[in-house]
KOLLUMTOR-907239 format. One record per atom (N, C-alpha, C): residue number from 0; x, y, z. Coordinates in steps of 0.001 Angstrom, whole numbers, padded with zeros to 6 digits. Each point is the difference from the previous one (the first is absolute). Last residue first. Layout:
# KOLLUMTOR-907239
SITE  nr       X       Y       Z
SITE NUM       X       Y       Z
...
//
This chain:
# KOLLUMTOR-907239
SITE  nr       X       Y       Z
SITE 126 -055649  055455  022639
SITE 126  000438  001480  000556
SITE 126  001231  000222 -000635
SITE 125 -001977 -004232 -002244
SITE 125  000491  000514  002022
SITE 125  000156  001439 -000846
SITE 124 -004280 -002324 -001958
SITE 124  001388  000522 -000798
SITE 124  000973  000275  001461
SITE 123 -004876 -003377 -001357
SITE 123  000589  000993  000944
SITE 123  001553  000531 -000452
SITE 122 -004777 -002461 -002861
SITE 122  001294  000538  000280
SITE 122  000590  000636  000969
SITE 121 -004034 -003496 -002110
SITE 121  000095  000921  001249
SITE 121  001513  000010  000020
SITE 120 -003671 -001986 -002787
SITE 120  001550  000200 -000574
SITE 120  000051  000913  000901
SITE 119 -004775 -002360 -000896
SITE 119  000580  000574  000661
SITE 119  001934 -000191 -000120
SITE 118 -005387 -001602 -002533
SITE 118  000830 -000899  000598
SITE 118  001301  001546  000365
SITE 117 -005735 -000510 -000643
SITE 117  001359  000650 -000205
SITE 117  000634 -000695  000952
SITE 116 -003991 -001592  000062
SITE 116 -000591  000688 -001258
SITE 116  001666  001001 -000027
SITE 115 -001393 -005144  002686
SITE 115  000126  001921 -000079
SITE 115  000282  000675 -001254
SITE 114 -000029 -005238  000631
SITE 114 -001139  000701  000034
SITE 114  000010  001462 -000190
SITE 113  003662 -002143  001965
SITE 113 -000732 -000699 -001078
SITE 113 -001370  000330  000764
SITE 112  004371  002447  001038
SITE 112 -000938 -000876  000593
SITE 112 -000874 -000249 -000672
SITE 111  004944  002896  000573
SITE 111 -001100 -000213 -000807
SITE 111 -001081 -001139  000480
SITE 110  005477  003184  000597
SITE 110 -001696 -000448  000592
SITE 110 -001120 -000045 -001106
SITE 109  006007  001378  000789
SITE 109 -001187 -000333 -000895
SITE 109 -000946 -001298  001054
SITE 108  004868  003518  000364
SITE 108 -001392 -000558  001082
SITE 108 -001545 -000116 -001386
SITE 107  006087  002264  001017
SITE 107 -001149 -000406 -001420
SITE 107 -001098 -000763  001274
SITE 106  004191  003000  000554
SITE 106 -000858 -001252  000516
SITE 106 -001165  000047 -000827
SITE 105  004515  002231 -002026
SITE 105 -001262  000103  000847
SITE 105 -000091 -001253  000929
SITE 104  003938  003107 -003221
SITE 104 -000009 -001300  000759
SITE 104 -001852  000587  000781
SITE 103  002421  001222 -004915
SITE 103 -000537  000554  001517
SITE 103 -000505 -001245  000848
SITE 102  003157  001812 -005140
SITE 102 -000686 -001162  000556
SITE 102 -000418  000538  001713
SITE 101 -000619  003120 -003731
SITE 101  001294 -000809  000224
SITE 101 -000903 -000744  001035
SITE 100 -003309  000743 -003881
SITE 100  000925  001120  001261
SITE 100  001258 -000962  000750
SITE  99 -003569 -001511 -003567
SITE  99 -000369  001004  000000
SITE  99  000814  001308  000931
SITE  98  000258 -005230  001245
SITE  98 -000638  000666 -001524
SITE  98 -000255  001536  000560
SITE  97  001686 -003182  003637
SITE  97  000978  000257 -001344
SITE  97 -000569  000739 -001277
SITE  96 -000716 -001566  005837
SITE  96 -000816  000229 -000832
SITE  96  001080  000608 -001641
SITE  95  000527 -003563  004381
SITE  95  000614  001047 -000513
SITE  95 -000919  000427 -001915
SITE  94 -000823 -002726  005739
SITE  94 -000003  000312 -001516
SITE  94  000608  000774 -000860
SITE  93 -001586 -003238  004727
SITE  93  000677  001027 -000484
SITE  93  000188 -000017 -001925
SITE  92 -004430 -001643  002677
SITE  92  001478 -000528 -000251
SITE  92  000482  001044 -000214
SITE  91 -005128 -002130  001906
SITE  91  001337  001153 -000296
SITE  91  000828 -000453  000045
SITE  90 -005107 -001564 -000782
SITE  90  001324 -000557  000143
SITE  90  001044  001574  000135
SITE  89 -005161 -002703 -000344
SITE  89  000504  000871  000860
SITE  89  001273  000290  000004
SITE  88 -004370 -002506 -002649
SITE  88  001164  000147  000416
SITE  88  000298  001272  000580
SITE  87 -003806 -004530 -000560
SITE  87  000518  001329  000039
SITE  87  001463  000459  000063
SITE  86 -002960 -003544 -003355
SITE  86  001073  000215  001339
SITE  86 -000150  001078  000497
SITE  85 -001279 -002735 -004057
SITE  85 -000999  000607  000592
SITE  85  000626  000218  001846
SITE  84  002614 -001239 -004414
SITE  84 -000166 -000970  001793
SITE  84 -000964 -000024  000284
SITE  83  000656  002933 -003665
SITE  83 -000245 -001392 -000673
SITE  83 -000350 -000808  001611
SITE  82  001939  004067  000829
SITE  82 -001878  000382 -000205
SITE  82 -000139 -001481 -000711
SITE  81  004162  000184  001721
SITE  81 -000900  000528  001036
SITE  81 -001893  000088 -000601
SITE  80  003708  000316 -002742
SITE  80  000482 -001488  000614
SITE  80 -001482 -000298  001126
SITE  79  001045  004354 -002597
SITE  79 -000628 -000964 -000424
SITE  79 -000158 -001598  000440
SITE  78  002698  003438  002224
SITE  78 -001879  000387 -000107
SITE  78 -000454 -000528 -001064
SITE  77  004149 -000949  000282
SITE  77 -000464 -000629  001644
SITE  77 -001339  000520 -000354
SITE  76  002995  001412 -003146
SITE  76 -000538 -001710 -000251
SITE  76 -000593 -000266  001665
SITE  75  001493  004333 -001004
SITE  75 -001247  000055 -000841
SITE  75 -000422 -001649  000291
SITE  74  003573  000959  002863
SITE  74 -001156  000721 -000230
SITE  74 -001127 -000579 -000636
SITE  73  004528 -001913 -000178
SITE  73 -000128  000324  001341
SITE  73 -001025  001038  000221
SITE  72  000954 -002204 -004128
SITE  72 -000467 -000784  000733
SITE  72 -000361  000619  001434
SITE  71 -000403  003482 -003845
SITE  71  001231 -001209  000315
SITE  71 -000483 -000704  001021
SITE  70 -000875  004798 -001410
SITE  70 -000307 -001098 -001220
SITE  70  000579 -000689  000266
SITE  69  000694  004210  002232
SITE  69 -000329 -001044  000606
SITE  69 -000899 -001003 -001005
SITE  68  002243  003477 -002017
SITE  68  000795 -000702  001189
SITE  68 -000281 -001079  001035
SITE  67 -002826  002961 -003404
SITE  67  001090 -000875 -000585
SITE  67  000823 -000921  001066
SITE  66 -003847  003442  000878
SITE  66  000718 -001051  000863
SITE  66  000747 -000925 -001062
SITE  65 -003313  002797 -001761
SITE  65  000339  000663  001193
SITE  65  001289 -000261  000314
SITE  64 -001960 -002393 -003603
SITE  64 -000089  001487 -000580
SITE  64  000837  000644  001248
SITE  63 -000723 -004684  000482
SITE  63  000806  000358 -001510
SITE  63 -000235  001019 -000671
SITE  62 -002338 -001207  004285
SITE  62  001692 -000532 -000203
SITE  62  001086 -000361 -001565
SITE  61 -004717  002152  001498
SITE  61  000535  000146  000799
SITE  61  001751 -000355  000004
SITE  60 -003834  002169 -003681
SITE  60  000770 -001453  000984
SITE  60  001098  000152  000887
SITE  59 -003954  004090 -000983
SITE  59  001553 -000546 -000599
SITE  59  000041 -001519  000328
SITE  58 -003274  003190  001583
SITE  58  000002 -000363 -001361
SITE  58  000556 -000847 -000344
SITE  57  001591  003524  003354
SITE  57 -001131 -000513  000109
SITE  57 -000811  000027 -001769
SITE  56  004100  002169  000568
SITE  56  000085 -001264  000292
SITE  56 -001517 -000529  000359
SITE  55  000060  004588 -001662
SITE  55  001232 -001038 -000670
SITE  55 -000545 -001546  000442
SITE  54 -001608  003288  002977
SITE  54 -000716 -000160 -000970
SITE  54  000504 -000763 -001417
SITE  53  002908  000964  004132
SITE  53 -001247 -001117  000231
SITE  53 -000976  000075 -001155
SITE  52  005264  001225 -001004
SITE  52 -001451  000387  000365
SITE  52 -000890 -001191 -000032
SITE  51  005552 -000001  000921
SITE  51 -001173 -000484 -000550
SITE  51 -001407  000747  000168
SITE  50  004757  000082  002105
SITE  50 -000687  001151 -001128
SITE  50 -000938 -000232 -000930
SITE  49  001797 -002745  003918
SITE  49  000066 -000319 -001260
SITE  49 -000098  000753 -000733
SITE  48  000116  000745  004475
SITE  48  001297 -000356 -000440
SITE  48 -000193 -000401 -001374
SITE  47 -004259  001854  001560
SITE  47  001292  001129  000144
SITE  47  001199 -000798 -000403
SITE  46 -003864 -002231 -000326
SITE  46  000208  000382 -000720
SITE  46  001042  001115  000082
SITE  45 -001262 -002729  003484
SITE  45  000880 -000614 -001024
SITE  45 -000043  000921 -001117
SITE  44 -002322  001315  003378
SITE  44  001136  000347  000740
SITE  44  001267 -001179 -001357
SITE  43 -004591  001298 -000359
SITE  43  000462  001128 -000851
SITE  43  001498 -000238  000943
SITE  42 -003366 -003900 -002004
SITE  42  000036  001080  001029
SITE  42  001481  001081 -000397
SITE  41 -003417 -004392 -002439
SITE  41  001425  000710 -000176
SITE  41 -000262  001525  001209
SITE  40 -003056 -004574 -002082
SITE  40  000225  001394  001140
SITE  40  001157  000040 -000244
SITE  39 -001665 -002916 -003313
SITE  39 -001850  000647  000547
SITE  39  000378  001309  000814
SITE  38  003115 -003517 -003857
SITE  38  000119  000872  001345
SITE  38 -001684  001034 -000170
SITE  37  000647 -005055 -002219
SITE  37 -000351  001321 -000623
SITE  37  000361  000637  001683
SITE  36  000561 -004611 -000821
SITE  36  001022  000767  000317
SITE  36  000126  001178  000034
SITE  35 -003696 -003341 -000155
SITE  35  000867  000023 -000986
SITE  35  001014  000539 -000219
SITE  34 -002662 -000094  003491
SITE  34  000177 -001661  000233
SITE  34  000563  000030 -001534
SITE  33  000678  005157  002034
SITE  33 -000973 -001122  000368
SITE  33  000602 -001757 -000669
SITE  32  002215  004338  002674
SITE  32 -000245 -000322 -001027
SITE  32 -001237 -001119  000171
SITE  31  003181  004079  003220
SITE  31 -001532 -000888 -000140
SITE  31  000139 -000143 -001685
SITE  30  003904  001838  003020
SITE  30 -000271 -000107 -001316
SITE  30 -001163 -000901  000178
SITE  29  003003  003597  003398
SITE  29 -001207 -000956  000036
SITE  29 -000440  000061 -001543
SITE  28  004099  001582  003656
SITE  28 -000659 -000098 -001050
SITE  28 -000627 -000567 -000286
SITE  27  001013  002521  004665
SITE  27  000615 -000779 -001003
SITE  27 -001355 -000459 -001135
SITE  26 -001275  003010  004036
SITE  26  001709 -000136 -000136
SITE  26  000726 -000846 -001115
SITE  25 -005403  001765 -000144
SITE  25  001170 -000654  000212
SITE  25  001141  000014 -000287
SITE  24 -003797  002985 -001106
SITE  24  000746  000231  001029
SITE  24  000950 -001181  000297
SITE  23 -002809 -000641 -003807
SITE  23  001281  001091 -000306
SITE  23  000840  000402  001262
SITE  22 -004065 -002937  000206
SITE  22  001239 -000571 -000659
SITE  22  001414  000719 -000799
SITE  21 -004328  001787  002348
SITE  21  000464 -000721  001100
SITE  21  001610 -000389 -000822
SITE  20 -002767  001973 -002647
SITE  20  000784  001104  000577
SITE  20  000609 -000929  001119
SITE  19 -002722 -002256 -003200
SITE  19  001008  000551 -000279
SITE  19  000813  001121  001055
SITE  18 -002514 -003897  002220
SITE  18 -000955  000997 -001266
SITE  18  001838  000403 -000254
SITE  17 -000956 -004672  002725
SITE  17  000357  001423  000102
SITE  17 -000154  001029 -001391
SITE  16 -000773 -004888  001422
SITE  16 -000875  000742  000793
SITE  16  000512  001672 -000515
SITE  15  002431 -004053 -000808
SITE  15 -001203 -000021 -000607
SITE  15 -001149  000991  000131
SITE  14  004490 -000595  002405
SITE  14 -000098  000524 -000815
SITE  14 -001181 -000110 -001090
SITE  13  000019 -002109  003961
SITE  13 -000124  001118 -000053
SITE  13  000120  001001 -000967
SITE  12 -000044 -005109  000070
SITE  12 -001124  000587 -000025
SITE  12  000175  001618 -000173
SITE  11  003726 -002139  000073
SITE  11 -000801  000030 -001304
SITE  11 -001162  000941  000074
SITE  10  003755 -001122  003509
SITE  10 -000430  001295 -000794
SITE  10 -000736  000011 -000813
SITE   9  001681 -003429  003522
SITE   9 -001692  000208 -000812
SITE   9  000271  001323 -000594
SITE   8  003472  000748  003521
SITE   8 -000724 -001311 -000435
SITE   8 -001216  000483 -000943
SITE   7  004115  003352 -000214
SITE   7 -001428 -000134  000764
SITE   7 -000456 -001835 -000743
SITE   6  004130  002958 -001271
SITE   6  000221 -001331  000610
SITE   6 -001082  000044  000749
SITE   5 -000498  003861 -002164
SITE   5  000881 -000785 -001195
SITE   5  000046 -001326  000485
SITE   4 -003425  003371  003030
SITE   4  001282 -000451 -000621
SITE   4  000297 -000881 -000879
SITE   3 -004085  003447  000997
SITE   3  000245 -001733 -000302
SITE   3  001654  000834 -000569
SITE   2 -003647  002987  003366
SITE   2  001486 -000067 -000522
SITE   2 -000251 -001652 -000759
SITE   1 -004291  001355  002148
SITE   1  001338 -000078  000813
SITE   1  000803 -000153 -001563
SITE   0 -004509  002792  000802
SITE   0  000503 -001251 -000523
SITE   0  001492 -000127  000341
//
């Protein structure tokens, strides 16, 4: 199976496809929640900067247990904006992540597509 990059077209599908160990080998972070915000995946390359346990966080809400930080128009309100639209979305922005640890600059990358059964919070951190 080929490598899925962080900036891979259509990542949705792929990441849909991948079992837990696939989603621990990725280079960057990966938060699967569902159409209520409940987190379904948590991998082990976000849980290293968060010191978050995947067994912890899976359960949780996504954006008012995990992600305090991203509770705001420029996230949480696009993946709701997106699922009322019945839209897909695809979006990266720069970001500065603030809860839970000093502040850390990412590329953030949220994906979702009406109908699918997990909506995606794809983190890359620079080197």
């Amino acid at each position: 199976m080929t490598p899925i990059r962080f900036d891979q077209p259509n990542i949705l599908h792929s990441l849909a496809r991948l079992d837990a160990a696939a989603r621990d080998a990725l280079d960057f972070g990966l938060i699967g929640f569902d159409a209520d915000g409940i987190v379904r995946q948590y991998n082990r390359f976000e849980s290293s900067f968060t010191a978050l346990a995947p067994d912890w966080v899976i359960g949780q809400h996504v954006f008012s247990a995990i992600a305090q930080c991203m509770n705001n128009y420029l996230v949480a309100q696009r993946f709701e904006n997106a699922a009322l639209g019945q839209q897909t979305l695809d979006d990266t922005i720069d970001y500065v992540l603030t809860w839970r640890m000093r502040p850390t600059k990412v590329r953030l990358r949220m994906v979702s597509e009406p109908g699918d059964a997990l909506r995606y919070v794809l983190l890359s951190r620079p080197a």
